[in-house]
PLY file of the C-alpha trace (Angstrom):
ply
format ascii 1.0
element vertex 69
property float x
property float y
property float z
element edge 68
property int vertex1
property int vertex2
end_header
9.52 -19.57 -2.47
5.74 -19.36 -1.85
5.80 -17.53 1.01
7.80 -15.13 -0.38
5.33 -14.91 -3.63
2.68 -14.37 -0.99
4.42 -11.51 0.47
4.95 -9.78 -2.74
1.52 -10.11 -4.23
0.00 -8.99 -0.56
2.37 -5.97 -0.87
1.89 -5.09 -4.17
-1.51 -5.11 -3.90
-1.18 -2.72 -0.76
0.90 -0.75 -2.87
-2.04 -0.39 -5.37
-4.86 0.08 -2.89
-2.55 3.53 -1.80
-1.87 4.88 -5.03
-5.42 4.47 -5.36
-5.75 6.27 -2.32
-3.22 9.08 -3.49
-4.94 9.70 -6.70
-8.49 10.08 -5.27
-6.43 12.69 -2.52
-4.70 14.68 -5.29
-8.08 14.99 -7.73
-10.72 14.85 -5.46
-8.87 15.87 -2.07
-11.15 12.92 -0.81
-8.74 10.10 1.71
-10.97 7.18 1.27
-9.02 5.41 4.07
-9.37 8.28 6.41
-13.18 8.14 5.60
-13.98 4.39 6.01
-11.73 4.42 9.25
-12.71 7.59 10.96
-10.07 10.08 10.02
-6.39 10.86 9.44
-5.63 10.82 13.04
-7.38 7.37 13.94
-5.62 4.51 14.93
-6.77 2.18 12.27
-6.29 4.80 9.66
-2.83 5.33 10.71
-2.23 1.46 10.51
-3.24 1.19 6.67
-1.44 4.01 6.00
2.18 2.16 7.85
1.07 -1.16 6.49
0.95 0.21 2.54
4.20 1.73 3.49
6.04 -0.90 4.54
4.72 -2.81 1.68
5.85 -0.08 -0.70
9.33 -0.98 1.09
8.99 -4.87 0.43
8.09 -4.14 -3.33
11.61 -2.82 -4.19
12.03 -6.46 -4.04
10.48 -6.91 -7.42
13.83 -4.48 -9.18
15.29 -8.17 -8.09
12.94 -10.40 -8.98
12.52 -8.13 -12.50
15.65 -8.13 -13.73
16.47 -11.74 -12.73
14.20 -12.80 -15.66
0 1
1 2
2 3
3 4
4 5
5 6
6 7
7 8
8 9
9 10
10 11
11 12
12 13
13 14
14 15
15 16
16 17
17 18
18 19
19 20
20 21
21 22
22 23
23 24
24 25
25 26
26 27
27 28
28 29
29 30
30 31
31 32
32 33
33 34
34 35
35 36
36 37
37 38
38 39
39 40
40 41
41 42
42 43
43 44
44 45
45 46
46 47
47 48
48 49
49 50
50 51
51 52
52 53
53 54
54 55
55 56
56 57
57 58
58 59
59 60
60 61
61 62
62 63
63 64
64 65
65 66
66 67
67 68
């Protein structure tokens, strides 16, 4: 059960860092992760961007773990 806790707090938190992300895009037009890792196009950028993703993928876990309680 921890591990799984684990993965859904490191997703979530993912999750938030992109909507971040996404709200600095869509009122400043201004892709923080693109500009701390050199662009849309760079490798690392294009990383973050899968990784937060995915994790937006693992959080659909929480409907479960939501409506269990």
């Amino acid at each position: 059960m921890k591990g799984g806790l684990v993965m859904f707090v490191t997703s979530l938190t993912l999750v938030i860092i992109g909507a971040l992300n996404w709200l600095l895009v869509g009122a400043f037009q201004f892709d923080l992760v693109a500009a701390i890792f050199g662009g849309q196009d760079a490798a690392f950028s294009r990383i973050i961007y899968v990784l937060v993703g995915i994790a937006g993928l693992i959080c659909f876990g929480l409907y479960k773990k939501i409506l269990e309680k």
